[in-house]
Each structure stands twice: as structure tokens, then as C-alpha cells.
N, C-alpha and C positions, 0 to 999 in steps of 0.2 A: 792544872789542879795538883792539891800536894795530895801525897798517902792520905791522909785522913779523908780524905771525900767532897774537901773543900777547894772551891778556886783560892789560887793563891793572891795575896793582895797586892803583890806587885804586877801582878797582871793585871788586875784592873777590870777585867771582867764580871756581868752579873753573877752572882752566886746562887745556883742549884737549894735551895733550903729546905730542910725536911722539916716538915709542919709539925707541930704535937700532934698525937693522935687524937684527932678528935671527926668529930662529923661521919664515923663510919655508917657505910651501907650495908645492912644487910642482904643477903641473896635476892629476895623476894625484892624488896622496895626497888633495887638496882636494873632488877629482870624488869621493871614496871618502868621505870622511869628511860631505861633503852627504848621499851617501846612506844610511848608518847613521845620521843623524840624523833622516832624515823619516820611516826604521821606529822607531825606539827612540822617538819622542816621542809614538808612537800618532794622527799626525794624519791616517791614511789611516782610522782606528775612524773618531775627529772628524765627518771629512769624506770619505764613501766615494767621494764622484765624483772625488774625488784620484785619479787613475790615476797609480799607480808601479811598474810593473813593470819588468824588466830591460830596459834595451833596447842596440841594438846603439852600436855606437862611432860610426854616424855619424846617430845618434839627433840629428835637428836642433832639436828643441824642449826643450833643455838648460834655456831662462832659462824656462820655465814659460807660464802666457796671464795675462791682466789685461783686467777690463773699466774701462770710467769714463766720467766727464761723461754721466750719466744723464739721460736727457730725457722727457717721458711715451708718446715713441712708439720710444723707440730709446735704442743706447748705444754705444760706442767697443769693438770686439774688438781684444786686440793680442796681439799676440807675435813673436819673434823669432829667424829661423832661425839656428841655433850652432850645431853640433855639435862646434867646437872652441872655447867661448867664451874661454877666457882665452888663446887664441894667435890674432885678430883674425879670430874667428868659424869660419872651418873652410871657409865659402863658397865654392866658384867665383866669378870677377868675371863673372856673367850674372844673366839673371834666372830666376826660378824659380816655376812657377804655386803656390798655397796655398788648397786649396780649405777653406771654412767650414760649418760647421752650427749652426743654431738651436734649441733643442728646447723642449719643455715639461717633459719629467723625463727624468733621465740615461742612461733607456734609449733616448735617439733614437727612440722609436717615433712619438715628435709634433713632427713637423718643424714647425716655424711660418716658417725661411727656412732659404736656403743658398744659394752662391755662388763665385768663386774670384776671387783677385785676383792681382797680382805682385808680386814679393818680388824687387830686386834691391840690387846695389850701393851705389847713390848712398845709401841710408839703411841700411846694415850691413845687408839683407835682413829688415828689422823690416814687421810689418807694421800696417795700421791700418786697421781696418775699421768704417765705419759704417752700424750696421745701422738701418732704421727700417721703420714698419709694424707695430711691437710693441703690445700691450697697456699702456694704464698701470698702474702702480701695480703690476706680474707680476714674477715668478721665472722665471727662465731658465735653462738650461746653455746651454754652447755649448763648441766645439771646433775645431781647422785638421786638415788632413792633407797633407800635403807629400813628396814622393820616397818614396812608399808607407810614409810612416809616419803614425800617428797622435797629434795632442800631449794631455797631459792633460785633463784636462775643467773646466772652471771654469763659475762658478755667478755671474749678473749680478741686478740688479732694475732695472727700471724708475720714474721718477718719475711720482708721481699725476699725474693731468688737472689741466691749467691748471683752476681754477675748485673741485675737488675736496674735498671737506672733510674730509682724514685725520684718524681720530681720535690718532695717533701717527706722530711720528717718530722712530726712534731710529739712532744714527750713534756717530763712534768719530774723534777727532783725534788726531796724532801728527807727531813731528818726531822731525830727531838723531839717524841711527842709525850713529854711528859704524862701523864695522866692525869695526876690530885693538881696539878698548874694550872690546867687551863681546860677548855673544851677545842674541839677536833673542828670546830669551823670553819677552818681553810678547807677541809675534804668536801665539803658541801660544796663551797665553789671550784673544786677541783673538777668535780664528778661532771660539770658543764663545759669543760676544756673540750675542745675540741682535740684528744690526745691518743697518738698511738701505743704509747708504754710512760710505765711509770716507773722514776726511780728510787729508791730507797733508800739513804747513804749511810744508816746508823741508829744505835738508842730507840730502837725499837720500841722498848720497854726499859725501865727504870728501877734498880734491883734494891734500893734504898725503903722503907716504910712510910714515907712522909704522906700526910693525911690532907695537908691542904687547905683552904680556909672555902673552898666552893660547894661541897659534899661528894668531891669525887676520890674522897681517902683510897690508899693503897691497899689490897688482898693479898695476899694476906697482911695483917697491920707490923709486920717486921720485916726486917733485913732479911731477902730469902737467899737461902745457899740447896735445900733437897730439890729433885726433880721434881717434887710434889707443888712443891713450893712456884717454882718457875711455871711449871703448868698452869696454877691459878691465877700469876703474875698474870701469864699471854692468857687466858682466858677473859680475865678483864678487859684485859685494852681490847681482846680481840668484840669482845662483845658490843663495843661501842656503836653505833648504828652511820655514822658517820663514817669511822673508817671501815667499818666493812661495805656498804657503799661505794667505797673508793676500789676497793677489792675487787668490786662484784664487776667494776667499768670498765677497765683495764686491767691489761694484764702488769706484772708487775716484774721488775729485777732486783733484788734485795743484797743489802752486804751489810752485816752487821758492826758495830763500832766496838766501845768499851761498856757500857751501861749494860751490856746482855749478858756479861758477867761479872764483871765488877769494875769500878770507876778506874781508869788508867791502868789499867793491867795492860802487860804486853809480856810474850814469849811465855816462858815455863817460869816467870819471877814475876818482878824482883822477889828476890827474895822474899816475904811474907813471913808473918810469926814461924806462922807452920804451913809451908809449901805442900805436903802430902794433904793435906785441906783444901789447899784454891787449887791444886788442880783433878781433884774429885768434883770440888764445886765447877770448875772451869766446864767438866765433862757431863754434869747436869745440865749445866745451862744450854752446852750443844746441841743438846739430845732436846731439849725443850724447843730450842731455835727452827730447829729441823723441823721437831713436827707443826710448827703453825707457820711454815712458810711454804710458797707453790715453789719448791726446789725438785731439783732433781733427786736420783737414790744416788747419782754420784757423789752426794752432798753429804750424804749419811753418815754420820760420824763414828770415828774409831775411835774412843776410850777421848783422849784430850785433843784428837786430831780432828780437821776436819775440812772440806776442799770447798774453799767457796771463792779465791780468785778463777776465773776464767774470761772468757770472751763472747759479744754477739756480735753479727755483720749485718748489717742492714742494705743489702744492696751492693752497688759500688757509691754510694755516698759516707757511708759511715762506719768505723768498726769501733765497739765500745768494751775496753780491759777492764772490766770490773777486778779493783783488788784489794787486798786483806793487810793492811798496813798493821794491824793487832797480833797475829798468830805467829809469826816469826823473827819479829822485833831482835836487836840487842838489848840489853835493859838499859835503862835509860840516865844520862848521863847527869851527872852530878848529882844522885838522888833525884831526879825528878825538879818539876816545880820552873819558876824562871830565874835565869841567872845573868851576869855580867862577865865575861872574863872565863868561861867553861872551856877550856882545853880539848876537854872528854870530847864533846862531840862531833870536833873535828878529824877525828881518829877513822884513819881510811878503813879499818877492819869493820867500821859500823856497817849496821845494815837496819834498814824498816821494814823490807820486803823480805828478806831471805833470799841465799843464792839461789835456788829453784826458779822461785818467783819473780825474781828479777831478770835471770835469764828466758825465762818466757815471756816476759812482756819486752824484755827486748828484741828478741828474735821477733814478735808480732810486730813490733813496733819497723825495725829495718825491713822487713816484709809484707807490709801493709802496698794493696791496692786500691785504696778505698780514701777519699777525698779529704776525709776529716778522721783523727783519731781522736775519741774521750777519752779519759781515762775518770770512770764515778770509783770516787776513794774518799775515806773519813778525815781526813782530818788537814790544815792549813798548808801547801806545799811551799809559796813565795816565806819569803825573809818576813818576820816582823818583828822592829827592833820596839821593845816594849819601855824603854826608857827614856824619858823625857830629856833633851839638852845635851851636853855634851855623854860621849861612854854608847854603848850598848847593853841590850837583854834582853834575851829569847827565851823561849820554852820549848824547856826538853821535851814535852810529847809529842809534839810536831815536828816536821821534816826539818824543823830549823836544829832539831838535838839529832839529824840523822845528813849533816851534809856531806858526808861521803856518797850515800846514796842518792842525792838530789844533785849532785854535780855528774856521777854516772849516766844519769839519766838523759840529765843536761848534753854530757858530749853522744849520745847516740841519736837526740834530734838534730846538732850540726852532723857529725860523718854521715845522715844518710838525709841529707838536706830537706826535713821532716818541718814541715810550714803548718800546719793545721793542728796542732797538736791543742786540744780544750781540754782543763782540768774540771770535774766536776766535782764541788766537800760541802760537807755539811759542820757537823761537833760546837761549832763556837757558837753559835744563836745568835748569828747574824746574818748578816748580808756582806758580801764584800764584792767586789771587782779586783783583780791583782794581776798583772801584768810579768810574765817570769821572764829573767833577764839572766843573763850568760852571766853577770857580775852586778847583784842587787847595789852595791856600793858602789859603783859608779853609772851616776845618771847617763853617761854616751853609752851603754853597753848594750848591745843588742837585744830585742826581746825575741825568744824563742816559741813563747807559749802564750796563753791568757790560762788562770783560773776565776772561775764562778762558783764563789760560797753562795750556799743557800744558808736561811735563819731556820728554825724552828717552828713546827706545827704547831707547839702548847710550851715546852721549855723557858724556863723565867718568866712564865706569866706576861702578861701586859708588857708593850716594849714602849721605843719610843723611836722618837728619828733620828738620833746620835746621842753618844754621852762621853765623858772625861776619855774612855778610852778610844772612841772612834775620833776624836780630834787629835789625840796624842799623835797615833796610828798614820795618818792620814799627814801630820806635819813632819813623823818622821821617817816615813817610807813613800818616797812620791813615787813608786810603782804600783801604789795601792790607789784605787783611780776612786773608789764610790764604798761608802760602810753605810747601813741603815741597823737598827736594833730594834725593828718591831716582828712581828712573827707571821707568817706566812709559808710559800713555796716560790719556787722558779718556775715557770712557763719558757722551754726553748722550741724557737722552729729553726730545722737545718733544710737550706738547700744546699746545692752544687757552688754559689754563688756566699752567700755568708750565713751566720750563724749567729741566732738574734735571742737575748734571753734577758724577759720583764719577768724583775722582783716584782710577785705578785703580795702585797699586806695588806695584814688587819690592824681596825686600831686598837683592839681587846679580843680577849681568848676569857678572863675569867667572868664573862657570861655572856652569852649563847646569842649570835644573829647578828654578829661584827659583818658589815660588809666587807667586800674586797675592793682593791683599787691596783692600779701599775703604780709602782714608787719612782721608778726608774727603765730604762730600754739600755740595751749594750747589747752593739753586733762585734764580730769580726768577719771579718773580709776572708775570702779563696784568696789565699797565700802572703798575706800580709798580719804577722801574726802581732797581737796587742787589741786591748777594746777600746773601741769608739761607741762616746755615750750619742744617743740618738733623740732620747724626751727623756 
């Protein structure tokens, strides 16, 4: 994408378009039409601990609960009190006690914790509760209750024991969900996964005004930059009865992209008209981020800062580097956009992670005892030459504008003879299969990795099964094994033995009741790194 907010047309990619405004929803019709949607879609059959009954007008637990960052003794409870969410929550400015429960099955009869914490102001009355002392490797409900009400019931797992030896793990990535694009219908058949965690890789929400041609127009109907503003943003999408649904089923790991604060941003730039702007704005949008996600308070942001690479372990099968490829960027090279012949980005002083963060994921990475390493990150890691016939051209927001940092990367899965290494991305609204190879330019060169892009929950609307640029792509990077353009999520199951993950799609998102189907299967093998397609 260039500065402007558009894909660029040599990439070739769908294009993001912001609608006229028109079809706006007001409060009331919106609150109406969430809730004929979570009876008509059957997810209370689904999922019975869904509690949806009527509740009153200053029903505070409008945006639903969320658990996440699963650990073998505990997990993140969240929610957030609203009883007016799309008019800046509905709150008094005080604070508000929010008492919690822990259970073993949905009839609360098996308390295992409970608690009460405060819910004020300074973070939109969101709350964030970390619970420990749990079981590993268990199933949980849990629930708030607040100014004599009670909010739905949501359903968590915990991560096996350090040391543990799962026979399975299975999980569920995703990106992209547009809002005024499309509807959330892949979450409806997500919520039936048989799934231990769920991952997030980005675009949360969409900071652009575009209204959409379905009636699901954007809230506020402009470009927001105030924390008020973003509040109402995530209020929206949060209200959706699908994805909170998804929220309430799993527990969830989250890592935002560019869209949470503005289109292709990266580091403290580029430079922008007026920098003392995007990074005020930068620093709303954190604060917004934080509060509708199950994070931890280590996550809690400082002014433009904010800590959301880190790690889970899953046992001794798996340990997953969740990282932040946005926050400490170099800026990017040649302005942005895709180019032929770009010098810039070859320049060893680049960086996409930052020296911190690059040093922690590689010190995990040499230090890893655990079968498989992910690594769920935003955006395209392999090579992809975007020019047709002879010549090259890539795109600088991808790792292809940061190859100093993806060659680093590269020599510390040879010196410490690192076989398992799976990328997990979302950002492009697609599908891909891609194959990372010690030298993308020559076909003999060994492959080191696999990455798995996932497509989009609602982003671009309506897909299809390839287009001008998935043919391009595909004739001229033959490391790149499988591209699909229609919208969905990933379904992976890991064992000890390989690592199997079905594109799961729709054939439409812009209206409601798209079935799902597998497009495609791709495992990799215990210690034979590259995908083999399976169906």
C-alpha cells in the first residue's frame, strides 16, 4: 500500500475501498439487529453457555467477555463495561467494583476461583483479570457481575505443563475483519472447531470511515484519530454477535497489525505531515487496543509504547513467538509502495523487529526445547517478486523491504540446526502456502521453513479462487506452492509427528449464512521442513 491508504497498482492486489457514507446505523437499529443475529444463527444451540437473554437497557456487558495469553496455570478474563457502547460507553466517570467467577462447568457448582476487581475511567471501565492457580492443560467457564448484573458466560483452556507431552494441539488463525465489507460468518463456523486457542494476526478493526454498500457502515462515519473515537471503532466490531461468539469459545492470542492505527505505519514515521499527530494518535489507538483485548497489564501501554511481542509454550510440542513486526520498524524503504531495482532495502542496518526484539526471539529461538517453533506475525515473510517476465519488484512493507532482518533470521535457524520452524501471517487477504528457502533465487537452495498465510474474515468483500495476481505470484516464485483469494480462517492440528493446516472458505461474506468448506490441506513433517499438499 502507498501513503495514501491505497494498494498500490503494481501490486496488484484487491483494493481496501472506502464506501460513500451512506446506509448508516443508528445505535438503536444496530443494538437490534446484533440481537436477531445471535438468535437466527443458532449459536446459543452451538454454544449453551452463551447466555443471551433479554436484558435491561443499562445491561453493562453489551461488548461480551474474552479470555487469552493462556498459560499452564492461568489466563487473562476480560470484558468491558458498556451499556451504551456506541455513545462512549454509557459509564459514570468513577469506578465500579466487577466481581468474577471461575468454574469447572457452567453450572458454577465448581468454583475453582473468584474475586472482584475495579473497572474505571482511565481504561473505558474494561476490565483485565489475571487469573492463576488453575489446572493445566483444563477447560473453564467463567463470568463478571457488575451493578447487579450478570455478563455472559465464556469458556477458556489453559496451556499444558511446561514439560508436558500433548498428544495434540489444535488452534484456529485469522486476520482482516473488515466490518462495513462483509459479515463475520466464518466465526459462526469457527465457534464449531474443535479448538484449543485462537489466533489473531492483525486489523482488528479498520480506522478508515467507509460505510459499505451491506448496512454495516463504519462508527463513527470518519476517519478516527481521538481515543473516543477508537473506543467506538472497537465497540462496534466488538458488538458483533458472531465475534464475540468466537471470544466467548476460546480463549484467544492477539497481535495487532497496521489498521489499529493507521494504514502502513511503522516505528515513530515515516515521517507524516505532522509527526506530533500520528504519534498522539499512535498512542490513542494503544490505549484503545489494550482495552478490548484479554491481554495482560504487561501489555498496558506507555504513551506510544507498548509490549506485545512475547511467547507461549505449549508443552514440549510447541512454543509460539508472537511478534510486533509494526512497532520498531526502520522506515521504509524507497517511500514505501513496490519497487524494482530498491538498493534501500538491502542495507544490513535495516531492521522489522528492532534490536531487542530480534534478540529475544533469537535467543528463544537457539534455546527452544519444544518440537515445533511458530512464529504468528503480520505480514508476508518469503520473497514475492511482484513483476511479471523478465526484472524484479517487491514491497517494501514486507520482509521483502527488511532483508537484512530475514537473512539474520535465516542464519540462526541453520547454526542451531532449527527443522520446525512454521511462520504464521495474515495482512494480504489471502491464502498462501510459501516455502522459506536460504536463497528464494535459486530453485536448489535449501528450504529452512514453511510459512501459512491466512485470508481475511470480511476484508475485500466477496473473494474468489485466484486472480491476475495469484497467477503472476505463483509463475514467478515457485516457492510459493498454493494462493486462494476467497475469505475465511486456517484450522491447524500440531502433533509431535507433522503439522497439518486446512484453508478453511467462504464463497461470500457480503451476506449472512455463506457455508464453510476445506479449499486446500498442507502438513509438514517432524524435521523435514517445506509443505506437502495433502487434498
Amino acid at each position: 500500500m502507498n501513503k495514501t491508504g491505497m494498494k498500490d497498482n503494481t501490486e496488484g492486489e484487491e483494493q481496501q475501498v472506502e464506501q460513500p457514507q451512506t446506509n448508516r446505523l443508528d445505535r438503536r437499529s444496530f443494538l437490534r439487529k446484533s440481537a436477531i443475529t445471535l438468535t437466527g444463527l443458532g449459536l446459543t444451540s452451538a454454544f449453551p453457555f452463551l447466555h443471551t437473554s433479554a436484558k435491561s437497557l443499562n445491561y453493562p456487558f453489551t461488548l461480551g467477555v474474552a479470555s487469552g495469553d493462556p498459560l499452564p496455570g492461568g489466563v487473562v478474563l476480560w470484558t468491558r463495561l458498556a451499556p451504551n457502547p456506541l455513545i462512549g460507553g454509557g459509564m459514570p466517570p468513577e469506578q465500579v467494583e466487577v466481581g468474577w467467577e471461575v468454574s469447572r462447568n457452567r453450572s458454577f457448582s465448581q468454583l475453582v476461583g473468584s474475586g472482584s476487581t475495579v473497572a474505571g475511567p482511565k481504561y473505558g471501565h474494561s476490565v483485565h483479570v489475571e487469573v492463576d492457580g488453575l489446572a493445566p492443560g483444563s477447560w473453564y467457564y467463567y463470568r463478571f457481575r457488575a451493578n447487579g448484573e450478570t455478563s455472559p458466560i465464556g469458556r477458556t483452556k489453559t496451556a499444558p505443563a511446561y514439560g508436558a507431552k500433548p498428544d495434540e494441539l489444535n488452534f484456529a488463525f485469522a486476520s482482516c475483519q473488515h466490518y462495513a465489507s462483509g459479515y463475520y460468518t466464518a466465526y459462526d463456523h469457527l465457534v464449531e472447531e474443535g479448538l484449543d486457542v485462537v489466533f489473531f494476526l492483525g486489523d482488528y478493526i479498520y480506522e478508515k470511515g467507509g460505510q459499505g454498500e451491506i448496512g454495516r457502515g463504519h462508527l463513527p462515519i470518519h476517519e478516527i484519530y481521538s481515543l473516543e473515537d477508537y473506543r467506538i471503532r472497537y465497540a462496534q466490531y466488538r458488538s458483533d454477535p458472531s465475534l464475540q461468539a468466537a471470544h466467548a469459545a476460546f480463549p484467544w492470542i492477539v497481535t495487532p497489525d497496521d489498521h489499529e492505527v493507521k494504514n502502513n505505519w511503522g516505528g515513530e514515521g515515516p515521517p507524516y505531515d505532522n509527526n506530533e499527530d500520528f504519534l498522539a494518535r499512535r498512542a490513542n489507538a494503544f490505549q484503545a487496543y489494550y482495552e478490548h483485548m484479554p491481554l495482560r497489564k504487561a501489555s498496558i501501554p506507555e504513551n506510544i509504547d507498548m509490549q506485545l511481542y512475547r511467547d507461549f509454550t505449549f508443552g514440549d510440542l510447541a512454543t509460539f513467538n508472537v511478534l510486533d513486526t509494526r512497532q520498531f520498524r526502520t522506515d521504509f524503504a524507497c517511500d514505501d509502495g513496490v519497487h524494482s531495482g530498491c538498493s534501500e532495502r538491502l542495507d544490513p542496518s535495516r531492521t522489522i523487529l528492532g534490536d531487542e526484539q530480534e534478540t529475544w526471539l533469537f535467543n528463544n529461538l537457539a534455546n527452544s526445547d519444544t518440537r515445533w517453533n511458530i512464529l504468528p506475525q503480520q505480514i508476508m515473510m518469503a520473497q514475492g517478486d511482484r513483476k511479471a517476465g523478465e526484472g524484479t519488484a517487491y514491497s517494501m512493507d514486507k520482509w521483502d523491504g527488511y532483508v537484512a532482518s530475514r537473512n539474520r533470521l535465516f542464519e540462526v535457524l541453520k547454526t542451531n540446526d532449527i527443522k520446525n520452524m512454521v511462520v504464521l501471517t495474515g495482512d494480504s487477504h489471502k491464502n498462501w502456502v510459501n516455502n522459506l528457502k536460504e536463497d528464494f533465487s535459486n530453485p536448489d537452495s535449501p528450504v529452512l521453513g514453511t510459512e501459512f498465510m491466512g485470508t481475511s474474515i470480511s476484508s475485500s468483500g466477496d473473494g474468489q479462487d485466484t486472480n491476475s495476481l495469484g497467477k503472476r505470484l505463483l509463475r514467478e516464485n515457485p516457492h510459493i506452492k498454493f494462493f486462494n483469494a476467497q475469505r475465511g480462517y486456517v484450522r491447524c492440528r500440531l502433533t509431535p509427528e507433522e503439522f497439518r493446516a486446512d484453508f478453511r472458505i467462504l464463497p461470500y461474506v457480503t451476506s449472512s449464512g455463506a457455508p464453510v468448506k476445506t479449499r486446500a490441506s498442507f502438513i509438514v513433517k517432524n524435521g523435514t521442513p517445506g509443505a506437502l499438499q495433502v487434498s
